[in-house]
C-alpha positions as CSV (number, residue, x, y, z in Angstrom):
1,X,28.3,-19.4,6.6
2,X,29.2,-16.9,3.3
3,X,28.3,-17.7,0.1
4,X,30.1,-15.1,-1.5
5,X,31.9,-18.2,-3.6
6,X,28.6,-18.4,-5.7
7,X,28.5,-14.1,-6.5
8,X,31.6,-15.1,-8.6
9,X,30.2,-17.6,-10.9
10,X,26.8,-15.5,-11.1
11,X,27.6,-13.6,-15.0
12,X,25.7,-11.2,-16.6
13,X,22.1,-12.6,-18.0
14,X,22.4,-16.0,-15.8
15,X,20.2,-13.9,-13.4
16,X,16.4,-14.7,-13.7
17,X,15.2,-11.2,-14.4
18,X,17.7,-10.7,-17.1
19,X,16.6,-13.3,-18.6
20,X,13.0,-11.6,-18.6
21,X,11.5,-11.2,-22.4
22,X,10.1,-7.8,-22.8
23,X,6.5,-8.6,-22.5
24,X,6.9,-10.4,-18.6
25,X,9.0,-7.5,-17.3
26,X,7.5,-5.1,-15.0
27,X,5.2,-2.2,-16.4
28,X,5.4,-3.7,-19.9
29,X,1.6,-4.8,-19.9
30,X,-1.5,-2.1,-17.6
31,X,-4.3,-3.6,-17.1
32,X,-7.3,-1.4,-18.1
33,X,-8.9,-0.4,-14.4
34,X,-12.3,-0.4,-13.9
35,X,-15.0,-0.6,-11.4
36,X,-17.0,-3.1,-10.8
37,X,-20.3,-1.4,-12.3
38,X,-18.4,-1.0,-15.7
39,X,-17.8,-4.8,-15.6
40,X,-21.4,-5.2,-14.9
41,X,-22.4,-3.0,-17.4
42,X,-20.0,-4.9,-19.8
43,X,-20.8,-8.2,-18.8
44,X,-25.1,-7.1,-19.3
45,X,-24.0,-5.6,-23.0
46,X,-22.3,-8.9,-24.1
47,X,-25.3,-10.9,-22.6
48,X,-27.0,-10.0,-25.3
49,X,-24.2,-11.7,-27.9
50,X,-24.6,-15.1,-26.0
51,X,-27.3,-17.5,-27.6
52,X,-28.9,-20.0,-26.0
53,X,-29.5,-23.6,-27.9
54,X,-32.6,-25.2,-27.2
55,X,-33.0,-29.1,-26.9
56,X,-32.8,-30.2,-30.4
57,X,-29.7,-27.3,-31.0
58,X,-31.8,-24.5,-32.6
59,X,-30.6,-21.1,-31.3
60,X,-33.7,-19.6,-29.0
61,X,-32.8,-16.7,-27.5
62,X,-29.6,-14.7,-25.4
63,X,-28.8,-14.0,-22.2
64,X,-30.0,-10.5,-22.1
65,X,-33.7,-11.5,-20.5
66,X,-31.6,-13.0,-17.4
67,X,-29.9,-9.1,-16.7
68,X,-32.7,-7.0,-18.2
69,X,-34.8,-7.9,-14.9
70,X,-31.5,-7.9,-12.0
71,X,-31.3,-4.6,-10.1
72,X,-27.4,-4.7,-9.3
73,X,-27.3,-4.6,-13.5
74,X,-29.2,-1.4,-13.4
75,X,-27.6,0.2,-10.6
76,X,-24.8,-0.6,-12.8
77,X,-25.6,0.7,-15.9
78,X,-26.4,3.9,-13.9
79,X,-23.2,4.1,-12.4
80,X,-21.6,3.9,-15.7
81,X,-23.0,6.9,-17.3
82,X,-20.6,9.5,-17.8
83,X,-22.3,12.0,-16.5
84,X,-18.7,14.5,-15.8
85,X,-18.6,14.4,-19.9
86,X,-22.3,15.1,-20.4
87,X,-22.0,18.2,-17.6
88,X,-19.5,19.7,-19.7
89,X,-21.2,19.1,-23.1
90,X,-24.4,20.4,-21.9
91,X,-22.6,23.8,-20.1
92,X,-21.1,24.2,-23.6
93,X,-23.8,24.5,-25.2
94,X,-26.2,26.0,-22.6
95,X,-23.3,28.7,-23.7
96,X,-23.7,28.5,-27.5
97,X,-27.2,27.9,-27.5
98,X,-30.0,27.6,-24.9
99,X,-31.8,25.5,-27.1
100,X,-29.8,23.1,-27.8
101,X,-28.8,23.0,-24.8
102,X,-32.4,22.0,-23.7
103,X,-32.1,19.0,-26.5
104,X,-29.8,17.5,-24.9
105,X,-31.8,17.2,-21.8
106,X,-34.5,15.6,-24.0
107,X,-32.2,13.7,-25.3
108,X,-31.0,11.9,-21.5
């Protein structure tokens, strides 16, 4: 069986994706990609924003203690380093200056 009967009384915009508004049409919104040590990282730095009530509503602390002590956090935070951009910054000025260059060593 055809349905070529409904093609004619399909017009312009009545299709779906035409009637798309700019911001759900394809390529319109990248998500930023990342690894999963930079959302670990992330999600350790923002730990420390999060406060804790304690029983009677008084703020105690934040969430920092609880990733301070995990490994996979500083595996994480290790894996996150940008250590291509600190290469380069340290060649540079290993060129410039040798001393400096040795600051940034000290530095870490």
């Amino acid at each position: 069986m055809s349905l070529d009967w409904v093609k004619g009384r399909v017009r312009d915009g009545a299709a779906q994706d035409a009637r798309l508004p700019p911001a759900l049409r394809q390529g319109y919104f990248r998500p930023q990609e990342r690894a999963l040590h930079d959302h670990l990282a992330m999600a350790a730095e923002l730990a420390g924003e999060v406060r804790l009530r304690g029983a009677s509503g008084e703020r105690t602390q934040n969430w920092s203690p609880l990733f301070e002590r995990e490994p996979a956090i500083a595996m994480a935070r290790a894996l996150a380093l940008p250590l291509e951009e600190r290469r380069l910054e340290f060649e540079e000025a290993l060129e410039r200056d040798p001393e400096a260059a040795a600051g940034l060593l000290r530095r870490g």
